[in-house]
C-alpha positions in Angstrom: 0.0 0.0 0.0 0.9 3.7 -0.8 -0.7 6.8 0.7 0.3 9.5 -0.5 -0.4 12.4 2.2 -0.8 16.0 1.0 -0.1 19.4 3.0 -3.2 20.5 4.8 -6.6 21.9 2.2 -4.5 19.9 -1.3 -5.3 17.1 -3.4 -7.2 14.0 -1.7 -4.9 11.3 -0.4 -5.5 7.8 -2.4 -4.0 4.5 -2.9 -4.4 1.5 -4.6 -6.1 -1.9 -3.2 -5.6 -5.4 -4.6 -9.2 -7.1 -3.7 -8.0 -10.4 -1.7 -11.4 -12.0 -0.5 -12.8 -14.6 -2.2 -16.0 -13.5 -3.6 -14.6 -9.7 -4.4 -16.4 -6.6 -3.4 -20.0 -8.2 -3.4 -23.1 -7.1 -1.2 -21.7 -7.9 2.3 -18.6 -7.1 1.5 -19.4 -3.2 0.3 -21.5 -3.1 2.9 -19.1 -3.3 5.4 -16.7 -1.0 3.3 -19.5 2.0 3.3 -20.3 1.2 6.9 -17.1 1.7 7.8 -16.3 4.8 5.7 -18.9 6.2 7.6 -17.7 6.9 10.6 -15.1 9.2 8.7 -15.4 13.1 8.2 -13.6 12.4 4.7 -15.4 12.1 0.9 -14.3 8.7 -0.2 -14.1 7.7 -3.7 -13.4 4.3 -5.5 -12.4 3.4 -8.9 -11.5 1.0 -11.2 -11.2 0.6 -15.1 -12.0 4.3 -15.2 -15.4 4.2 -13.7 -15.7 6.2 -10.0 -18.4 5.5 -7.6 -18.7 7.0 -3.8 -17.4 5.4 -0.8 -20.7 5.2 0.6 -22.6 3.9 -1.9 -23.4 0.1 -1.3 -24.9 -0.8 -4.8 -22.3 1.9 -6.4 -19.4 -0.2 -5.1 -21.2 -3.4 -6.4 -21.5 -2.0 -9.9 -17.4 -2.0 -10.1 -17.5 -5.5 -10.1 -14.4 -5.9 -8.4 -13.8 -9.8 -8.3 -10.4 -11.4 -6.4 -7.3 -9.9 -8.0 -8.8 -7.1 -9.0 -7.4 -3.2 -8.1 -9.2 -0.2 -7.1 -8.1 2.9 -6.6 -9.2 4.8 -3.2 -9.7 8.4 -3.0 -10.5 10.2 0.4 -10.4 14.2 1.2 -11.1 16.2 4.5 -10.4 16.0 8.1 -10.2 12.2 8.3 -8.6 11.3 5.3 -5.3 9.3 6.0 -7.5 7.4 8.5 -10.1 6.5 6.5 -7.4 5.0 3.8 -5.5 3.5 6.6 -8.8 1.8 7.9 -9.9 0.9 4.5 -7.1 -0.9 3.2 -6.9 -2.7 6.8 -10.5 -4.0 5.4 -9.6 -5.0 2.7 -6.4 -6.6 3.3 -8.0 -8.4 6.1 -10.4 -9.7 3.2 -13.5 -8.4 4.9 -13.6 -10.3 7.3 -14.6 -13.4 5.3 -11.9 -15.6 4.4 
């Protein structure tokens, strides 16, 4: 994992995510992802394959269709930023939970 962290009021702070969990970023899975975004003061955006959806969007983070293997790219800006991607990628690498 790479955060990059920007001065105070720049650019978000993002990194990239390898999806580990079996099943990929299904129901359960981005609903634990949103739930947990949510207790963050931070705008959280996810990518991949050039489509962006919101962090706390359940059925948006479905729609990526990010199976095992796949990469996302996170996005987060405001007060809570690095801790949000910090917390997030400790989701995901922890494969949700699940596995």
């Amino acid at each position: 994992m790479d955060i990059s962290k920007p001065a105070e009021n720049a650019e978000p702070v993002e990194c990239r995510l390898t999806i580990v969990n079996k099943r990929g970023l299904h129901a359960r899975a981005a609903a634990k992802f949103v739930k947990l975004v949510e207790t963050f003061t931070a705008d959280v955006n996810v990518s991949k394959d050039g489509e962006t959806v919101s962090g706390r969007s359940i059925m948006g983070l479905m729609m990526l269709a990010a199976s095992p293997g796949t990469e996302i790219h996170v996005a987060a800006a405001g007060t809570d930023a690095v801790a949000a991607l910090d917390a997030i990628t400790q989701l995901v690498d922890d494969r949700f939970d699940e596995d």
